[in-house]
DRENTI-15619 format. One line per 10 residues: number of its first residue (from 1); for each residue x, y, z of C-alpha. Coordinates in pm, 1 decimal. Example, Ala and Ser with C-alpha at 12.3 -4.5 7.8 and 13.67 -1.06 7.14 Angstrom:
BEGIN
1 = 1230.0:-450.0:780.0; 1367.0:-106.0:714.0
//
This chain:
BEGIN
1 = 0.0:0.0:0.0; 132.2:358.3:-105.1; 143.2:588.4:198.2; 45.8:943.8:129.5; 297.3:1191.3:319.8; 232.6:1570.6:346.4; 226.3:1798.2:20.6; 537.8:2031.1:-41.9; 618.9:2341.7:-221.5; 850.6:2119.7:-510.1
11 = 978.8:1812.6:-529.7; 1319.4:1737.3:-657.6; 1381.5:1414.6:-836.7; 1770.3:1422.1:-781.9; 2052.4:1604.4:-631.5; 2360.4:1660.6:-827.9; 2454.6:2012.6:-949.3; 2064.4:2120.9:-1082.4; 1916.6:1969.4:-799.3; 2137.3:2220.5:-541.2
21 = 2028.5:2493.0:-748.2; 1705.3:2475.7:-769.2; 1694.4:2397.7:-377.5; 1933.8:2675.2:-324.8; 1748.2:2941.8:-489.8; 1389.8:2811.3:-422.1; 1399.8:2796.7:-36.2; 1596.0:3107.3:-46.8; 1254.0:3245.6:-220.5; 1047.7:3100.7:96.8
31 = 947.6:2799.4:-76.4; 910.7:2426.1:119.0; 1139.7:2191.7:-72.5; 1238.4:1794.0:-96.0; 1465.3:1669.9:-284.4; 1474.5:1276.4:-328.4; 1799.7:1117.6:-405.2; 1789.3:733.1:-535.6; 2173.8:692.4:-408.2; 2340.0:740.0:-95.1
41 = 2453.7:1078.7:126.5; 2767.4:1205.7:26.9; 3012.6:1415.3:233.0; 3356.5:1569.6:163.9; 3483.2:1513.6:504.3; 3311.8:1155.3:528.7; 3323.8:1002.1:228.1; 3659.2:1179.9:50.7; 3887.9:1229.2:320.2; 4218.5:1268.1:174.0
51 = 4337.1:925.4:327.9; 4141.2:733.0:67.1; 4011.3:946.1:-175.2; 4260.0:895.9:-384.3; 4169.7:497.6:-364.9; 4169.6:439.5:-787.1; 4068.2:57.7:-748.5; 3769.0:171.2:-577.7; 3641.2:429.7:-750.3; 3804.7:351.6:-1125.9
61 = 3756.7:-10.9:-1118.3; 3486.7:-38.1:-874.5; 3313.8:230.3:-951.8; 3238.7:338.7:-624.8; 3073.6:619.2:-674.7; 2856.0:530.6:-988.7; 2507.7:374.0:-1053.2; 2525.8:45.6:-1018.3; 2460.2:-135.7:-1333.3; 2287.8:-462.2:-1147.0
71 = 2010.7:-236.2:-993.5; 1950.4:-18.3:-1293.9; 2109.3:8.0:-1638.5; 2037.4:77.6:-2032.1; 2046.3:-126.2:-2358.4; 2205.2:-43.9:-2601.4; 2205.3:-106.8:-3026.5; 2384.1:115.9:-3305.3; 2079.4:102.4:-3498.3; 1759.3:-24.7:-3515.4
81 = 1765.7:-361.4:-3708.4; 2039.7:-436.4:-3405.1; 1858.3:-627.8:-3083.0; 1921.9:-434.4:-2792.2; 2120.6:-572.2:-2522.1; 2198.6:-445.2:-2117.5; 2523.6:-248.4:-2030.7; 2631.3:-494.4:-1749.5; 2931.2:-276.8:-1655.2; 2918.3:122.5:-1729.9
91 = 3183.5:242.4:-1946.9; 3183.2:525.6:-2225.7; 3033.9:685.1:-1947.2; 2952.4:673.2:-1567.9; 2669.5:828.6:-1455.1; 2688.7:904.5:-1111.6; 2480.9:810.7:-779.6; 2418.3:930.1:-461.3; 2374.6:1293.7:-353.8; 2619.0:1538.6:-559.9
101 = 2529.5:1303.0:-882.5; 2800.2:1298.5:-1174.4; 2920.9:1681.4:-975.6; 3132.7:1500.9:-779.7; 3360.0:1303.2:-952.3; 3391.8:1558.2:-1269.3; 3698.2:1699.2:-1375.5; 3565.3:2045.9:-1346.2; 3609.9:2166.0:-1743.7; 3378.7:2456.2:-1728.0
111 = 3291.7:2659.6:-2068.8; 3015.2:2872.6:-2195.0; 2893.8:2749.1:-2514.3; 2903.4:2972.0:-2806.5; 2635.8:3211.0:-2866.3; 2582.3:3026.2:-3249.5; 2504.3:2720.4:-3018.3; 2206.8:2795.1:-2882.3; 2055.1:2895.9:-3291.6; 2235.0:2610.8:-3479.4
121 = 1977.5:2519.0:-3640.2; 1884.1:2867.1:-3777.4; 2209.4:3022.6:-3779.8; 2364.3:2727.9:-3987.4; 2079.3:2731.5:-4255.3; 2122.1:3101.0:-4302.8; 2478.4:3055.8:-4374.1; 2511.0:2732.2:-4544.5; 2143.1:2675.9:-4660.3; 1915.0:2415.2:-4563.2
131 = 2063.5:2136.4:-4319.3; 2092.9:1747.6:-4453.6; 1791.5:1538.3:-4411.6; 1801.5:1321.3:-4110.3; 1938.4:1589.8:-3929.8; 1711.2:1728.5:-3667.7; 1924.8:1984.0:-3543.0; 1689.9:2265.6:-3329.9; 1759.0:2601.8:-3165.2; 1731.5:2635.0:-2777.2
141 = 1490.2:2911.4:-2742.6; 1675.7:3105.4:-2557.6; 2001.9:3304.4:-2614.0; 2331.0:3299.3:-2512.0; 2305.6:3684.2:-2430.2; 1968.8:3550.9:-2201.3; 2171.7:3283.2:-2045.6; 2491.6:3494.2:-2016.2; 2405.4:3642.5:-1650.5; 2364.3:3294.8:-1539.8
151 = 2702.3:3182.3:-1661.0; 2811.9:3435.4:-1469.6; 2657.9:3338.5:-1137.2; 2787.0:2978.1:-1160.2; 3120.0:3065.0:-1248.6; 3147.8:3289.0:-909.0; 2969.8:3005.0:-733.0; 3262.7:2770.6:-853.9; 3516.9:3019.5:-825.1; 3634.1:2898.0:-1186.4
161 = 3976.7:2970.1:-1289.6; 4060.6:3128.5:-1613.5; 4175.5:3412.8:-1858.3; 3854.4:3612.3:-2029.4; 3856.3:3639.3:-2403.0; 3573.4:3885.7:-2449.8; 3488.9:4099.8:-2192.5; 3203.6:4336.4:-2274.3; 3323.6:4314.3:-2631.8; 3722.8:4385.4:-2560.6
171 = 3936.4:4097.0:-2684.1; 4166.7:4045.2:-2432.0; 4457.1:3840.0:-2509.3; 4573.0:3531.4:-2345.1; 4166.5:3448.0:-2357.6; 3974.7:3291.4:-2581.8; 3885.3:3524.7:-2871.3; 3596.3:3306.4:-2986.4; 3357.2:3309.4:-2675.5; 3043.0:3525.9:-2624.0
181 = 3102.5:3847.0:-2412.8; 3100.4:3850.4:-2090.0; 2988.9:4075.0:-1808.3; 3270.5:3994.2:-1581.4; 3623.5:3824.2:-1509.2; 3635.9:3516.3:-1418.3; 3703.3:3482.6:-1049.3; 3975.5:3367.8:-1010.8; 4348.6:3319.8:-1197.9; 4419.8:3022.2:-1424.2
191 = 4597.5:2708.0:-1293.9; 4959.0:2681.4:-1298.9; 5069.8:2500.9:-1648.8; 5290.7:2204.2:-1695.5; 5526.2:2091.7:-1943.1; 5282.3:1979.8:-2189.4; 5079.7:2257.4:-2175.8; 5363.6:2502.3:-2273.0; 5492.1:2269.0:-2557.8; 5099.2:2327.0:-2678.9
201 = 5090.0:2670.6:-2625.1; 5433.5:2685.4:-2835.9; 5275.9:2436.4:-3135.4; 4968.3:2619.2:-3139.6; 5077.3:2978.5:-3175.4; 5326.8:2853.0:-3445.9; 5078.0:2771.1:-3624.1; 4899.0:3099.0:-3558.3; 4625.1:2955.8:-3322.7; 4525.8:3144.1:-2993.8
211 = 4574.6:2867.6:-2700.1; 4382.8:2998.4:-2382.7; 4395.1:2842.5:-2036.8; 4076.4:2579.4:-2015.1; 3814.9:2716.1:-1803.9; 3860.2:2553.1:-1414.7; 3675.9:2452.3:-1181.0; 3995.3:2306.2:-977.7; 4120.7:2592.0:-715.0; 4445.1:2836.6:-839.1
221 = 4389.2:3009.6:-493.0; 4179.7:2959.6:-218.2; 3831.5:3159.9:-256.2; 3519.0:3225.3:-79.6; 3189.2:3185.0:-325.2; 2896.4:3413.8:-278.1; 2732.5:3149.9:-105.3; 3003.6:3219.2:168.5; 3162.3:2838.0:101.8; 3579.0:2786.6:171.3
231 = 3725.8:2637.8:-109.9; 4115.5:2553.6:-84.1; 4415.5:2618.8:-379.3; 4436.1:2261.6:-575.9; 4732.4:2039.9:-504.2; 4779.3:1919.9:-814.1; 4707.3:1551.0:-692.1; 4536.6:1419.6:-1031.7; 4235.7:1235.1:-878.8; 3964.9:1475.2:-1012.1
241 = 3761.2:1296.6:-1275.7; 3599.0:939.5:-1135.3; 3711.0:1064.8:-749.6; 3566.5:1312.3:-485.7; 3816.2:1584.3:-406.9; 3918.1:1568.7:-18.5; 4090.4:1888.6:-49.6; 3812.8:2117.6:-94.9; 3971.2:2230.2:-421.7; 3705.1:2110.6:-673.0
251 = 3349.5:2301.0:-691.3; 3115.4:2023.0:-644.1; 2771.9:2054.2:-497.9; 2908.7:1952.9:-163.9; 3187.5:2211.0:-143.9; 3014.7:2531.4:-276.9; 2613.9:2456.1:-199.6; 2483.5:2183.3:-49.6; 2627.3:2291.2:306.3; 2417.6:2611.2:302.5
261 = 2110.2:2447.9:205.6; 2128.3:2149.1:463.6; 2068.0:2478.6:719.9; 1776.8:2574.6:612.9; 1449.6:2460.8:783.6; 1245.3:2448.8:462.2; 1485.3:2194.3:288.8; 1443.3:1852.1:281.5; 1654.7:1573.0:196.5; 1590.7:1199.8:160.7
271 = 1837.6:968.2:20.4; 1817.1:611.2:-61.7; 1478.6:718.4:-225.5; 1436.2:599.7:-601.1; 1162.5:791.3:-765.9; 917.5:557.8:-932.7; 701.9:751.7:-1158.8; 582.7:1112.0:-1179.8; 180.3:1094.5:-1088.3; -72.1:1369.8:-1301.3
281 = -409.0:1488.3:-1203.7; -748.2:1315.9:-1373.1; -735.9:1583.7:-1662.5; -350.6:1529.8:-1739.6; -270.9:1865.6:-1723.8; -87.2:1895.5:-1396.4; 201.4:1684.1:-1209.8; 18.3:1595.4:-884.7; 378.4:1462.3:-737.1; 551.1:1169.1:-763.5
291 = 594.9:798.6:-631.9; 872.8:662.8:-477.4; 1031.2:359.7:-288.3; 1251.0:321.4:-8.0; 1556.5:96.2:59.9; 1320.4:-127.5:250.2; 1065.7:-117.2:36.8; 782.4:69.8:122.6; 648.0:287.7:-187.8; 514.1:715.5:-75.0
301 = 355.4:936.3:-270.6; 482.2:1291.0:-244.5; 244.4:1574.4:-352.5; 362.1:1876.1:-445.6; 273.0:2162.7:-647.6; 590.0:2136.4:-870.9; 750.8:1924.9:-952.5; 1107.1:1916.6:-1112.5; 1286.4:1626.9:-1248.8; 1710.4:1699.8:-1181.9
311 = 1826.9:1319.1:-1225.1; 2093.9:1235.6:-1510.1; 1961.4:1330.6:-1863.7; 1919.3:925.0:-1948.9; 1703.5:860.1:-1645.6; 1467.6:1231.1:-1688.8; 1376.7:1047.1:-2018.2; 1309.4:734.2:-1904.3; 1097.1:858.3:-1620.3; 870.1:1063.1:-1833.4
321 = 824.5:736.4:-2090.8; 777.0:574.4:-1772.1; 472.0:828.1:-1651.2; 366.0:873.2:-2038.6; 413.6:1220.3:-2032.2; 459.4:1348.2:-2389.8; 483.7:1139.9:-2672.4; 724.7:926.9:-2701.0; 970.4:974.5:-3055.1; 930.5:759.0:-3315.4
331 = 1229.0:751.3:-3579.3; 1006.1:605.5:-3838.1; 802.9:885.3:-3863.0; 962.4:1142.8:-3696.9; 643.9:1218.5:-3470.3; 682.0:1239.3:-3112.6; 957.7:1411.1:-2856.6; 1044.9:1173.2:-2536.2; 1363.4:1033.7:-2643.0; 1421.8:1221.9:-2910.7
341 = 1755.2:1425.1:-3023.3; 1995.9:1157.8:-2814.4; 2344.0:1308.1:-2868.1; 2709.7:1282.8:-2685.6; 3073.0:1377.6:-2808.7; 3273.2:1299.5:-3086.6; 3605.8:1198.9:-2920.0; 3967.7:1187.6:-3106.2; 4317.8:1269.7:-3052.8; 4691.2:1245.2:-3081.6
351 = 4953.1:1056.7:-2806.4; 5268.4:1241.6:-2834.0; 5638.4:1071.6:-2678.5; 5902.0:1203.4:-2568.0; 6263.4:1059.0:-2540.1; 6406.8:1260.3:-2240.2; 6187.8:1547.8:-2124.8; 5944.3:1432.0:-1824.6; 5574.8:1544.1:-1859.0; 5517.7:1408.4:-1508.3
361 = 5144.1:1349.4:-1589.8; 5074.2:1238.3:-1241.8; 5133.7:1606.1:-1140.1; 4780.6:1705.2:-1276.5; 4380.5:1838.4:-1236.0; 4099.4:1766.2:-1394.0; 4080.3:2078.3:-1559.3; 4478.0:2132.4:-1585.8; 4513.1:2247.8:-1950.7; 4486.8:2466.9:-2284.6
371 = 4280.3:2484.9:-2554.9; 4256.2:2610.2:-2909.7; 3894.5:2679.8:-3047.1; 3957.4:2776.3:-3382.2; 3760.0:2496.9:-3528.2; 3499.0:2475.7:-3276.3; 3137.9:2545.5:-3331.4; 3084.5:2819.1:-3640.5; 3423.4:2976.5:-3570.9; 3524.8:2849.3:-3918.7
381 = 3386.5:2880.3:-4211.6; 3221.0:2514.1:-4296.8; 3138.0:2583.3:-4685.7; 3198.0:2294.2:-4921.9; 3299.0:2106.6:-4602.6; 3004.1:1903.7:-4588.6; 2907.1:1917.1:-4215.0; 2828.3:2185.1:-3934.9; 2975.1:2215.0:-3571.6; 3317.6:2143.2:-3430.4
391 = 3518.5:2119.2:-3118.7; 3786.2:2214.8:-2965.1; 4107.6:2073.5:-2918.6; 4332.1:2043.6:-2633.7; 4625.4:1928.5:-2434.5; 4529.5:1808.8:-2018.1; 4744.6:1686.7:-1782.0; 4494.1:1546.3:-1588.1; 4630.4:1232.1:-1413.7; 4882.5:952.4:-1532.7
401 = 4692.0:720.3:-1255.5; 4866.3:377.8:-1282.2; 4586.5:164.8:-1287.5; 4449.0:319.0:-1605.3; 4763.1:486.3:-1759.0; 5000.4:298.5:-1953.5; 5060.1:443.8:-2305.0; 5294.1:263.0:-2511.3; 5383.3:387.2:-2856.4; 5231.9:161.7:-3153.2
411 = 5342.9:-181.7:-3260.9; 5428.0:-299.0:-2870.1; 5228.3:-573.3:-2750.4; 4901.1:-555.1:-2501.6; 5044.6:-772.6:-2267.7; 5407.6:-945.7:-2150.3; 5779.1:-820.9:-2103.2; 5795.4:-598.0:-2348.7; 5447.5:-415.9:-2276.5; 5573.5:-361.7:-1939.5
421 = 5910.1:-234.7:-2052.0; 5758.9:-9.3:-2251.8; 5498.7:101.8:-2047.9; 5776.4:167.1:-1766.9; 5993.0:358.5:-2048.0; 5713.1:573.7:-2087.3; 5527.5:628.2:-1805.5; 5649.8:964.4:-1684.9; 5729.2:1094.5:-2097.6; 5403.4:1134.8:-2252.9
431 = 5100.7:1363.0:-2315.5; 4808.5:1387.1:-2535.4; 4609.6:1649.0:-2737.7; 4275.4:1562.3:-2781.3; 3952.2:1682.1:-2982.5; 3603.6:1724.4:-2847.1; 3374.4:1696.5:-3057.1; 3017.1:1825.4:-3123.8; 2729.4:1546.6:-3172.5; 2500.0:1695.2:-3409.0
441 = 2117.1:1515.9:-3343.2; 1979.3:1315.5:-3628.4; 1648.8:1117.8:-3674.6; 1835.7:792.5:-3609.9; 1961.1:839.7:-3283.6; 1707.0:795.2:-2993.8; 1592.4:666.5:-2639.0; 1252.9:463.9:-2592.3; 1169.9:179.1:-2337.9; 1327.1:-169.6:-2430.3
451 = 1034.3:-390.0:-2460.3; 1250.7:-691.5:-2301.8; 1440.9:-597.5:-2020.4; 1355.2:-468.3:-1646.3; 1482.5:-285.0:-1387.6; 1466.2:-480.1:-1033.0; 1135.5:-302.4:-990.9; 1012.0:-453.9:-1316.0; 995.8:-140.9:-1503.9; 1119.1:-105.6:-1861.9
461 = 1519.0:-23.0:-1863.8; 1587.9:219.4:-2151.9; 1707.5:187.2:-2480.5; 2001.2:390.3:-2608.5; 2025.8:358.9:-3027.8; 2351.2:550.1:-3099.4; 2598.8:577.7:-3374.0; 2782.3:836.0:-3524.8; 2622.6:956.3:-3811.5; 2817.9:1079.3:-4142.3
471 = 2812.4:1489.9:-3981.2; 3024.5:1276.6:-3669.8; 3317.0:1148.8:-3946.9; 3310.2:1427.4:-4169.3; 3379.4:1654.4:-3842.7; 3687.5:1394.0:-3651.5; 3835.7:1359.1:-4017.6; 3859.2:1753.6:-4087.1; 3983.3:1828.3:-3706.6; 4178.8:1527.4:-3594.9
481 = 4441.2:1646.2:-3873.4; 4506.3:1982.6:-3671.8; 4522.5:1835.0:-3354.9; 4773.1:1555.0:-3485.3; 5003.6:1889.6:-3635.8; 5006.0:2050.6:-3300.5; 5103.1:1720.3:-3148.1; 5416.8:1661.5:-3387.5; 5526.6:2057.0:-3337.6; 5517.6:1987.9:-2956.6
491 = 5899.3:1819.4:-2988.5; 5841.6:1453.2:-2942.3; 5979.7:1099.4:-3047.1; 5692.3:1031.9:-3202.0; 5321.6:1042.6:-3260.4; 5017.4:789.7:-3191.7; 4721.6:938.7:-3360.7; 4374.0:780.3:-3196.7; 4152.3:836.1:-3541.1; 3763.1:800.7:-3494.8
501 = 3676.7:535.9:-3690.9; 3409.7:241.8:-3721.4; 3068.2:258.8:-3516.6; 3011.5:385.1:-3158.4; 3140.1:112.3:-2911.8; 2950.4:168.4:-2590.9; 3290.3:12.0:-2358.3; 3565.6:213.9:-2356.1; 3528.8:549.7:-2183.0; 3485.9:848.3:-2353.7
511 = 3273.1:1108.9:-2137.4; 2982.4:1142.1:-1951.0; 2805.4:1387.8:-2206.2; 2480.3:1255.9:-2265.2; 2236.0:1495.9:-2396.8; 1873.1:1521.0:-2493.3; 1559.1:1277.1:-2493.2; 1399.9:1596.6:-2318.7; 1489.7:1877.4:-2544.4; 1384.5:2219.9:-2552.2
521 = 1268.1:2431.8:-2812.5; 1019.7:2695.1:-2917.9; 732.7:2428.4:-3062.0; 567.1:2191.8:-2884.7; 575.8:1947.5:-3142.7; 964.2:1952.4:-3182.5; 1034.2:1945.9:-2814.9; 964.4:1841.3:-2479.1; 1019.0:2146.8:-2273.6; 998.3:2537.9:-2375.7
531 = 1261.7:2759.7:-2325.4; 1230.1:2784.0:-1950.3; 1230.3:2406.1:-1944.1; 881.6:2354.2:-1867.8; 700.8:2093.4:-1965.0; 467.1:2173.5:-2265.9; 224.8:1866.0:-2104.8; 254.4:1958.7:-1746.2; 264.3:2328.3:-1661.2; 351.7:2261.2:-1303.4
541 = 629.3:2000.9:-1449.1; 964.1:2124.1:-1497.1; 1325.1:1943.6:-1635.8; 1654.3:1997.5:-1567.7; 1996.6:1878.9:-1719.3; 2168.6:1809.5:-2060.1; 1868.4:1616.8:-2151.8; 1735.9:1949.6:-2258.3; 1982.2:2013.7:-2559.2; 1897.3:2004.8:-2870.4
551 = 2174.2:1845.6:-2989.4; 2529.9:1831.5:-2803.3; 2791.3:2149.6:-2838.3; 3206.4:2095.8:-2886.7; 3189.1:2200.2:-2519.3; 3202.9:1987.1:-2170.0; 2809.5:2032.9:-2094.4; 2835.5:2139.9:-1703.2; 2861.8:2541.8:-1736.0; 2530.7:2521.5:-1946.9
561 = 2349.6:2267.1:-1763.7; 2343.8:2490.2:-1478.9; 2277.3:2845.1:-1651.7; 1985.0:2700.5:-1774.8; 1921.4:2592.5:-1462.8; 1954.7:2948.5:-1277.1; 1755.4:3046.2:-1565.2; 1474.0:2801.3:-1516.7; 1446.5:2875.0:-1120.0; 1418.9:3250.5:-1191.3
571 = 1120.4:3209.1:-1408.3; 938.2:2949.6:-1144.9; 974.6:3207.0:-859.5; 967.9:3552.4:-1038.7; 698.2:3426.6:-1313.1; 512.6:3100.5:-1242.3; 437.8:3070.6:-825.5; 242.8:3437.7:-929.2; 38.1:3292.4:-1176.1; 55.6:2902.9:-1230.2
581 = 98.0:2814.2:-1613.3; 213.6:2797.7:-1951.6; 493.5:3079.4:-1968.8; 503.4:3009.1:-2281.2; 159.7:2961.9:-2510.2; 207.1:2629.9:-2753.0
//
């Protein structure tokens, strides 16, 4: 028997990075909230203590920190004559579990995405003319200059670390020249550089590039966020991405919100609570709250008046396909929205050797590095080129962990004497420049329920049917080239160029960039949410996360996930809690 428990201001399904701020900014507005999170409570002090946060079998291997795959996972099929099958152990990406989501064990790359982002659709078919069929790219509805104040905010609430490019129009050197203008600095200095990142720097302005310090949300100098949270100068350890940072260095939710909010009397947390469903009035035109299930069992339903769904993009889909809300996308026809637009990052790159200089790679950050964005987005012209978007390209230092680092140049064995000489020969003399890629959305990449397999609470797991499409290899063939010249001008032994070639294999890691299945958009036939992520079903229904794009930007998502989110949580309390409703008119 469900037990009915007392109605609440909002709900939160979630609480990684959007579910903070939302709570953050909601209670601060007098609101009641409760957030549920489907994983455990996670502390810096508890869980990451620097005595075994740095613990690589347990949280590389074991992933300790990530949803486990036995309780809850997705198939997964290149295309659709292919039979789907489970992910039984996560690996091109990790989404995250437990309170601070996929925020805590993130490197902490933080960009803006380019104002020709948010209107690719649009802005491409003015300039190139009318976009390949198949290709369902959309605009976002709103504007990077609408957005840009909310950049802003997060980057002081992270204290991120870098050089601005554009600032109020004035291209400032040592920035990057490409990126919208911005209304301030960012808070704080860029991290100290390595080795590897001055041999880039060197390559790249050879070749008359503009290399910028990557945008970071790992600590230069200590700093004090408007939110009045500590955070301490990085140390350089190189257990950022797949670890919680014990130092205080990294902006996470746990080191920059979540400590304020568990203060105040009208937030709520409960953990260990996996949301079941998302319940709707008689008429179907509200979100009467949701239904939920505890560790030992017992199954509550939680009215609210909003509600607002801040999980990981892949499980916001499935939960509204659960809840049939919207309808769901169908590729043969192109009807429908739930699941639609599924997108995630075209990946590529150059390993570059070195015969006596160290790069010391265990001396690192997550976001420890430089960048070139030349060929990202429309900062190139794409005529005659046969596809649209880009990505930038970039040399990190970000670990050299032992357990997963062991480059070896090409033609050495995977295994034996020799591997291990090798891998011992070149342990402490190598670095990589990479290219990330955009994923531009086409018709043939989706999510939708897999009529075969179920969760342990007998629900429908979702599908994932991914490839990349022939926009994905036109882009890695024209950019890999550059990156693979900047690597051979950085004064190595040699070069290992990592090509993108065949289909999408859903093992090795990559990143954890998946985007849309909820997108947002201006019609209500195109998309699931309108430009202040609203539901176009449910007015009182609101969605949070990557799942809103459109289709997936050359950029790490994080900075925009959570502008839209500031963006979103202005219009519920200065628009919507005055007069409950559409804000925008379908």
């Amino acid at each position: 028997m469900t037990k009915q428990l007392p109605k609440v201001d909002v709900v939160l399904v979630g609480f990684g990075w959007t579910g903070a701020i939302y709570a953050e900014k909601l209670t601060a507005a007098g609101m009641e909230v409760l957030a549920l999170e489907r994983g455990p409570w996670r502390d810096t002090p508890k869980d990451f203590a620097t005595t075994f946060a740095q613990d690589e079998l347990r949280y590389y291997w074991r992933h300790g920190m990530f949803q486990e795959a036995s309780q809850s996972t997705v198939t997964f099929r290149n295309n659709g004559a292919q039979t789907a099958l489970p992910m039984r152990h996560w690996g091109s990406f990790l989404p995250g579990n437990g309170v601070g989501g996929s925020g805590v064990h993130w490197n902490g790359q933080t960009y803006r995405f380019l104002p020709s982002d948010f209107v690719a659709k649009s802005h491409n078919e003015e300039r190139y003319g009318p976009l390949p069929e198949g290709m369902t790219v959309q605009d976002y509805g709103v504007t990077y200059d609408e957005l840009e104040p909310h950049f802003d905010y997060f980057e002081k609430i992270c204290g991120i670390c870098g050089t601005a490019g554009n600032l109020r129009g004035d291209i400032r050197k040592g920035g990057n020249p490409f990126e919208g203008p911005r209304s301030d600095d960012y808070p704080n200095p860029p991290m100290q550089m390595t080795f590897s990142q001055d041999r880039f720097e060197a390559s790249a302005r050879d070749m008359g590039l503009n290399p910028f310090p990557v945008p970071s949300a790992n600590m230069s100098r200590a700093y004090v966020n408007p939110l009045g949270m500590q955070l301490a100068p990085c140390t350089y350890c190189g257990f950022c991405e797949k670890h919680g940072c014990g130092n205080y260095s990294k902006s996470s939710p746990q080191t920059t919100i979540i400590p304020v909010l568990m203060k105040r009397e009208n937030f709520t947390l409960r953990t260990d609570s996996e949301v079941l469903s998302v319940e709707k009035s008689p008429d179907g035109t509200r979100a009467t709250g949701v239904t939920y299930i505890d560790t030992s069992g017992e199954e509550f339903f939680q009215p609210a008046e909003v509600v607002v769904l801040c999980a990981y993009p892949l499980e916001n889909t499935r939960l509204m396909l659960l809840s049939d809300i919207g309808t769901p996308y169908d590729p043969q026809t192109g009807g429908g929205v739930v699941g639609k637009n599924y997108c995630y990052q075209v990946m590529s790159g150059a390993t570059v050797f070195y015969d006596e200089e160290y790069t010391n790679g265990f001396v690192g950050a997550g976001a420890l590095g430089m960048a070139v964005d030349e060929y990202n987005g429309d900062n190139f012209d794409h005529s005659g080129l046969g596809f649209i978007g880009g990505g930038y390209i970039a040399c990190y230092t970000t670990n050299a962990r032992p357990i997963e680092s062991h480059p070896v140049p090409e033609g050495v064995p995977g295994w034996g004497s020799e591997w291990k000489q090798s891998v011992r020969a070149n342990f402490l003399k190598t670095t990589n420049v990479g290219v990330h890629g955009a994923s531009m959305a086409h018709r043939s990449n989706y999510l939708d329920l897999d009529p075969t397999y179920t969760d342990r609470h007998g629900r429908p797991l979702l599908r994932m049917t991914y490839d990349f499409t022939l926009n994905d290899r036109r882009l890695t063939a024209h950019l890999t080239p550059v990156a693979e010249e900047i690597a051979r001008g950085m004064g190595g032994r040699e070069v290992n160029v990592a090509e993108r070639k065949g289909s999408y294999d859903s093992m090795p890691y990559q990143t954890t960039h998946n985007t849309g299945g909820t997108i947002m958009g201006t019609d209500p036939q195109t998309s699931v949410c309108n430009r202040y992520c609203q539901s176009w079903d449910l007015h009182n229904l609101f969605v949070a996360g990557a799942g809103l794009f459109p289709q997936n930007a050359g950029y790490n998502p994080t900075g925009t996930v959570a502008a839209l989110a500031y963006w979103s949580v202005a219009a519920i309390i200065d628009q919507y809690m005055a007069d409950p409703g559409p804000l925008v008119q379908a």
